[in-house]
C-alpha positions in Angstrom: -1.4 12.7 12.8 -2.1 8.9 12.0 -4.9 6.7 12.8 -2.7 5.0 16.2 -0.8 7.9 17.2 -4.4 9.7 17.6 -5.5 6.9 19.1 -2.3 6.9 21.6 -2.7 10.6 22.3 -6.6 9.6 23.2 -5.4 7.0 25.4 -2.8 9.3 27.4 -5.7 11.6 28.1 -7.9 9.0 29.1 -4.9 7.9 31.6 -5.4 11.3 33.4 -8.3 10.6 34.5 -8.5 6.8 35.2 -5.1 7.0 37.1 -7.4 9.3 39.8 -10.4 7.1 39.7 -11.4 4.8 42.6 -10.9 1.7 43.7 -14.7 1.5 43.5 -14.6 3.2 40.0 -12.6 0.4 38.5 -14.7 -2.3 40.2 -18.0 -1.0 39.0 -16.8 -0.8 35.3 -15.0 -4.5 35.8 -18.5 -6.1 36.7 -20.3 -4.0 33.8 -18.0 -5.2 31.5 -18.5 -9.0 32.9 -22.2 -8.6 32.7 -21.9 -6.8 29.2 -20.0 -9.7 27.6 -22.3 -12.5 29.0 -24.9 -10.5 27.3 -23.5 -10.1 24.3 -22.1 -13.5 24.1 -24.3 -14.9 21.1 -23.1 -12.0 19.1 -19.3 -12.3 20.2 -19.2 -16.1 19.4 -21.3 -15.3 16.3 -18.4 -13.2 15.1 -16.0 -15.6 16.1 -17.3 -17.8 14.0 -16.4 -15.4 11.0 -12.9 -15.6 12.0 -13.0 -19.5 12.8 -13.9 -19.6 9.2 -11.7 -17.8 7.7 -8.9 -19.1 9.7 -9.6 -23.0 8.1 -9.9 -21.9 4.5 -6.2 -19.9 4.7 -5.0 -23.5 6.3 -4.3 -22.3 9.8 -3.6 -25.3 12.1 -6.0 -26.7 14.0 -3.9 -25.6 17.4 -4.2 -21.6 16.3 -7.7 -22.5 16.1 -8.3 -23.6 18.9 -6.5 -20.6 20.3 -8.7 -18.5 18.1 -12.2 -20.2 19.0 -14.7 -18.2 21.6 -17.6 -20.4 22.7 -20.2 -19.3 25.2 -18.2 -21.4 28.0 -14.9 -19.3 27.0 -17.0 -16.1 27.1 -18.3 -16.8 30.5 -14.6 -17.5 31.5 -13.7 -14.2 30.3 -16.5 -12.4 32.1 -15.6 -14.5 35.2 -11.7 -13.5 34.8 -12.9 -9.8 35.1 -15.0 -10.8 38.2 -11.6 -11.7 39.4 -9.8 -8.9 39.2 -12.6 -6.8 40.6 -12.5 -8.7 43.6 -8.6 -7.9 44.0 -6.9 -5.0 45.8 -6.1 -2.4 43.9 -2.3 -1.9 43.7 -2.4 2.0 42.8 -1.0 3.7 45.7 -0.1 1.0 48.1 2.9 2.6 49.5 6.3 0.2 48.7 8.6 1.4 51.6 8.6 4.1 53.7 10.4 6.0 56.6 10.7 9.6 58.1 14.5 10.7 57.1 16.7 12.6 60.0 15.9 16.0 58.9 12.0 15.2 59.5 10.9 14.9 55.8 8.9 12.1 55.8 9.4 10.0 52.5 7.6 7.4 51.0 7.3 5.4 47.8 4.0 4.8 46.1 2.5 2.2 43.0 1.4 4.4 40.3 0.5 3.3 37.0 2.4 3.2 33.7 -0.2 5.5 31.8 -0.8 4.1 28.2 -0.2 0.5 27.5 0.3 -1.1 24.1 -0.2 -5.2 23.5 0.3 -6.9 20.4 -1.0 -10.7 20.8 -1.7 -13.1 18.5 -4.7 -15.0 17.6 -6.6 -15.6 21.3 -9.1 -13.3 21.4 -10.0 -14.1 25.1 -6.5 -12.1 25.7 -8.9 -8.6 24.6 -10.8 -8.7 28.0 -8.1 -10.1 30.0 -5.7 -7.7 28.9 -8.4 -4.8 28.7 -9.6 -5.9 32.8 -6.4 -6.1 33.8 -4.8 -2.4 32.4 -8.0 -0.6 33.6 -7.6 -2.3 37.0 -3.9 -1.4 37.3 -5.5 2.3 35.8 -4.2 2.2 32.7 -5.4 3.0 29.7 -4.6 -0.1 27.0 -4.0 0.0 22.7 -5.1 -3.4 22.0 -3.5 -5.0 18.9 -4.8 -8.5 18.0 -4.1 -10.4 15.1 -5.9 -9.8 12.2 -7.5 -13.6 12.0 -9.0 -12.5 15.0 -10.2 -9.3 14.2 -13.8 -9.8 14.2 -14.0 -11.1 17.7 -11.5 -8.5 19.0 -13.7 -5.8 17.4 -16.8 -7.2 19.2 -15.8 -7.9 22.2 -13.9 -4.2 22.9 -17.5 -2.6 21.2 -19.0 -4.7 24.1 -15.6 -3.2 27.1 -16.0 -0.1 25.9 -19.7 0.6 26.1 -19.6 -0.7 29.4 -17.0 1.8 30.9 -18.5 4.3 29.5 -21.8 3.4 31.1 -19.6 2.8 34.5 -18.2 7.2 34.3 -14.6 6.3 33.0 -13.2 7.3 29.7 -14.5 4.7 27.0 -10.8 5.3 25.3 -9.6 3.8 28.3 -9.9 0.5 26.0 -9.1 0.8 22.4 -8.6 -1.8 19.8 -6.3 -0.6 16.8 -6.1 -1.4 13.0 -5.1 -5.2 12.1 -5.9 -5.3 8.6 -1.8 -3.6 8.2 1.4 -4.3 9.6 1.5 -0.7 9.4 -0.5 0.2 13.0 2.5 -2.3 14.6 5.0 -0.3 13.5 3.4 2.8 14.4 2.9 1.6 18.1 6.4 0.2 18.7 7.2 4.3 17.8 5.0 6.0 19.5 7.0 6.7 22.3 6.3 9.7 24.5 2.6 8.9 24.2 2.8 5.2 24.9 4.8 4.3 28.2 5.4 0.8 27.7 4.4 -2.4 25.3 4.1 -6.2 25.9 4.4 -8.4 23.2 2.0 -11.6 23.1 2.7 -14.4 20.6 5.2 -16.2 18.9 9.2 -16.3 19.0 9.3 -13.4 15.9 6.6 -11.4 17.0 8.5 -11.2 20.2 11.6 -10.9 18.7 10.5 -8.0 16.1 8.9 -5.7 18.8 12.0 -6.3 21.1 14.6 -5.2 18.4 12.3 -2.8 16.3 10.8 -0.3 19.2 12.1 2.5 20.8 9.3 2.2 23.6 10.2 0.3 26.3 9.0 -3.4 25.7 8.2 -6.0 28.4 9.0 -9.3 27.2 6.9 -12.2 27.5 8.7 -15.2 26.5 8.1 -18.4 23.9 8.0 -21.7 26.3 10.1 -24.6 25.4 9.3 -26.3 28.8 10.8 -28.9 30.3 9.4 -31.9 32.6 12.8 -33.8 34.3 11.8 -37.2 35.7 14.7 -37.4 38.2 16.2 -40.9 38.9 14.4 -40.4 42.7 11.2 -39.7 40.9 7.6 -41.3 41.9 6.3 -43.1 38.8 2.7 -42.6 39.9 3.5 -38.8 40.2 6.0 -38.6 37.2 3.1 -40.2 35.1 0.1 -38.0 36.0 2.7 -34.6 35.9 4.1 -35.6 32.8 0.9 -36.1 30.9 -1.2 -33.0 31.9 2.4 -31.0 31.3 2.0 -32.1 27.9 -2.0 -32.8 27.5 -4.0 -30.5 29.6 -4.2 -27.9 26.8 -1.5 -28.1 23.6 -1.7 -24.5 22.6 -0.5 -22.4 25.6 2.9 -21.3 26.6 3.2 -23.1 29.2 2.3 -26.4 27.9 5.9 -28.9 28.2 7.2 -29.3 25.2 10.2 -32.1 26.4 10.6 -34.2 28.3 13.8 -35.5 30.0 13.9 -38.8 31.8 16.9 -40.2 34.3 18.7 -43.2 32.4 18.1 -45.4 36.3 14.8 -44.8 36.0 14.1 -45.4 32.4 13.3 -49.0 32.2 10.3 -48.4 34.6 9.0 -44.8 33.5 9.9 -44.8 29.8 6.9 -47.8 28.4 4.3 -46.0 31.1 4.8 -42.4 29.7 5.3 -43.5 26.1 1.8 -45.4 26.2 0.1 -42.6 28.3 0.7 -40.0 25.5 0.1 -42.4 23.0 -3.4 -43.0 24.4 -3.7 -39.4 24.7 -2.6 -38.9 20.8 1.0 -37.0 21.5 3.5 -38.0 19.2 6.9 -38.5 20.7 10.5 -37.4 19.1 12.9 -39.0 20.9 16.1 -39.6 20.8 18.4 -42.9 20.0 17.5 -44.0 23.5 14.1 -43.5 23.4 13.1 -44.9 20.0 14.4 -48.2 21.3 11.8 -48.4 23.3 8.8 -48.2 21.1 8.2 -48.5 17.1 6.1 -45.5 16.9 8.6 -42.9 18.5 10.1 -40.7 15.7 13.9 -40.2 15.9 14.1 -36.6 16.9 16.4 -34.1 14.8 18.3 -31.3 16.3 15.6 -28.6 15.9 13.0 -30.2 18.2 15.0 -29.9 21.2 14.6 -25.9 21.2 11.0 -26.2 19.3 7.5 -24.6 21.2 5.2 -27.5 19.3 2.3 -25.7 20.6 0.5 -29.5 19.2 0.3 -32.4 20.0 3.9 -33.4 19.6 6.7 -33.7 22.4 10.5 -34.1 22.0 12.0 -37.3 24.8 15.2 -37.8 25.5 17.1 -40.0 28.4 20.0 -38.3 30.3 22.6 -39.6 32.5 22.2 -37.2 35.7 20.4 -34.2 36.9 23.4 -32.0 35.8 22.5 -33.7 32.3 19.4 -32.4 32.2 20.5 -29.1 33.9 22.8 -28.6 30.9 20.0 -29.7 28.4 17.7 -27.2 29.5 20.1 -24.4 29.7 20.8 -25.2 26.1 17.7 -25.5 24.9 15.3 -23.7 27.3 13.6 -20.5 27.0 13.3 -19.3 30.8 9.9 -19.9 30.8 9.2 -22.9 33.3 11.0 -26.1 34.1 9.7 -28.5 36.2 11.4 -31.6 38.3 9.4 -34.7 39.8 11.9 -36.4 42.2 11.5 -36.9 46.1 14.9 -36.2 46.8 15.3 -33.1 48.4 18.9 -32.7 47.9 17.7 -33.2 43.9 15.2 -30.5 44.0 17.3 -28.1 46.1 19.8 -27.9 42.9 17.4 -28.3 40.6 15.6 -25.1 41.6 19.1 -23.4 42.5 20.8 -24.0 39.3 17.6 -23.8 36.4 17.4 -20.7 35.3 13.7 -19.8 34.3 11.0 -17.2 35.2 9.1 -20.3 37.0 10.1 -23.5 38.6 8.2 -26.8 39.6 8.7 -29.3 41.9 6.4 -32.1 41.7 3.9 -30.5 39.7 2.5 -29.8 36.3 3.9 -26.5 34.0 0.4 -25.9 33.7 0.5 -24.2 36.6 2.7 -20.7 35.6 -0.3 -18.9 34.8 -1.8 -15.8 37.0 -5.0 -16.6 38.0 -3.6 -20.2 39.0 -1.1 -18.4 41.0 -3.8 -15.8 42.5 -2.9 -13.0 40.2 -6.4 -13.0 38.6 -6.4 -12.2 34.9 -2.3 -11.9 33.2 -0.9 -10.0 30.9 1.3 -12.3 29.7 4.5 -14.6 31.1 7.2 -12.0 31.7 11.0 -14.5 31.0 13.0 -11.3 31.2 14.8 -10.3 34.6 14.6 -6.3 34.7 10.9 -5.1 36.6 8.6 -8.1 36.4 9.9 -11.7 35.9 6.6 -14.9 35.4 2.9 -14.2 35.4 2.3 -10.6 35.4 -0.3 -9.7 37.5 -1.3 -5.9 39.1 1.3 -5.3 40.8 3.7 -5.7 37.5 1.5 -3.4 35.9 2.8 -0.4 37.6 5.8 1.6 38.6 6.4 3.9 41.7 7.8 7.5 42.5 8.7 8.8 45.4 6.1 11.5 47.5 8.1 13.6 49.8 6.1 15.4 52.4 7.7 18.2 54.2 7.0 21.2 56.5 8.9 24.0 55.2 11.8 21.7 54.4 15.2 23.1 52.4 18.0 22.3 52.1 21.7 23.4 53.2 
């Protein structure tokens, strides 16, 4: 048996047990594991550090390293993510719908959890914990495949998870960190089905794209974010401005970040020399189109691949269109599902806007920045789910189980 599917068949017995433990269980190990990584957090940033390194000789940009980089702040934010979840209900057995049928049997449907689950991210180590807190919380157990340029931190901060549910009295395999030094442990995991229930896919448009097409376990797909910002024609400018900007600015590197923007041809003469000089100030380069390189120097004409392009940097792709049903179209051509937000104060705007965009999360009036779980409440995520079967946007708890059915009877059979 290989290295993963041991690993996976590890996992599925640690699922046994943590699938009975306790609300309380779960808790306690949460808060050890918090505590545990503020601890250790010299040593986790220290091996960081090796990765950080490593990561700028082999010319990775300096957006995947920021992705990549720990600092103390970053670990405490981890360790406060898992105080988070700790301090949310525990979805395992809340009861869905239930009802006592005519014959008498009384029949309800329960949260359970998946069992094993398997996630392949790329470069943000901070995902380890998050992902980790959030499996053990939903009482599963979780195969943890990072990116090898993260490898180091990965390994230290699961040491770190692991010795602190042991500590807590649940099954240290609960959390396990496989092989990234091969390609090899990947494809092993997208086949070990039977002993791994479902896997979610964390990175890029061909890591996604490769797990989707290549596994025969079922794969929940968290999506690549070409978001759009539309400045409707109805639009505030103050409001436009400031949503705009921190759409675009607040951090470059996330999925979530807007990476075009469209603006309403009435209202372009106002908004368009604000925005441009705001992300200018702010270091963004623009690609615009025809339209909008008129209007400054330092835009650069946009070609056809940046409409559909996640920068993840600091670069943005403008362009001015004629109506809402412009943009509409636009972002149905180009969009990924992900999030799409309007600015406009016409309700009639925003009422077909959010009616007729088709994405996992919509905005009105507010930044992109805001699709993310523990913004929405969720505590730690998973990941951004853009497909429509069993969990669509952040995937909290409650999207990290499934349900059957307990029928309770008193000598029930049937005729």
């Amino acid at each position: 048996m290989t290295t993963v599917l041991q690993q996976a068949a590890d996992a599925r017995v640690a699922a046994i047990d943590l699938a009975a433990a306790t609300r309380l269980d779960k808790d306690k190990a949460l808060l050890l594991m918090a505590d545990r990584l503020i601890e250790r957090s010299s040593d986790i940033v220290a091996a960081n550090e090796v990765d950080v390194n490593n990561a700028r000789s082999g010319g990775l940009t300096e957006a995947m390293i920021d992705r990549l980089a720990l600092t103390p702040a970053r670990v405490e934010a981890m360790a406060e993510g898992l105080r988070e979840l700790a301090a949310l209900p525990d979805p395992v057995g809340d009861v869905v719908r239930g009802s006592t049928l005519a014959n008498g049997l009384e029949l309800r449907q329960v949260r359970v959890p998946f069992g094993v689950v398997g996630i392949i991210y790329e470069g943000r180590p901070n995902v380890t914990a998050d992902a980790a807190g959030i499996c053990l919380k939903s009482g599963n157990a979780a195969l943890l495949r990072g990116s090898g340029s993260a490898f180091s931190s990965n390994a230290a901060i699961v040491s770190v998870l692991r010795k602190a549910v042991a500590d807590s009295g649940l099954p240290a395999d609960t959390i396990q960190l496989l092989d990234a030094t091969t390609r090899d442990s990947v494809k092993e995991l997208m086949r070990a089905r039977g002993l791994v229930d479902v896997l979610i896919p964390r990175g890029g448009a061909s890591l996604i794209r490769t797990v989707v097409e290549e596994s025969t376990v079922p794969v929940i797909e968290t999506g690549v974010g070409n978001c759009h910002v539309y400045v409707d024609e109805d639009a505030d400018l103050e409001k436009a401005l400031a949503v705009a900007v921190n759409s675009k600015t607040q951090r470059l590197s996330t999925c979530n970040t807007a990476e075009s923007l469209l603006v309403h041809a009435a209202i372009a003469d106002r908004f368009l020399p604000l925005v441009l000089a705001a992300l200018a100030d702010a270091g963004v380069t623009v690609h615009g189109d025809p339209q909008v390189v008129a209007y400054d120097s330092a835009v650069v004409p946009a070609v056809d691949e940046d409409w559909g392009k996640e920068y993840l940097s600091a670069d943005i792709a403008v362009a001015i269109v004629d109506s809402l049903d412009d943009a509409l179209d636009h972002i149905r051509r180009y969009g990924t599902g992900h999030t799409e937000a309007i600015v406009s104060e016409s309700l009639t705007a925003t009422r077909r806007f959010t009616a007729r965009v088709d994405a996992a999360a919509v905005m009105v009036n507010a930044s992109t920045r805001f699709t993310d779980g523990g913004e929405f409440g969720f505590g730690a995520e998973i990941g951004i789910s853009t497909q429509k079967l069993h969990a669509r946007g952040p995937m909290g708890l409650p999207e990290l189980t499934s349900t059957k059915y307990v029928v309770t009877g008193n000598g029930h059979i049937r005729r």
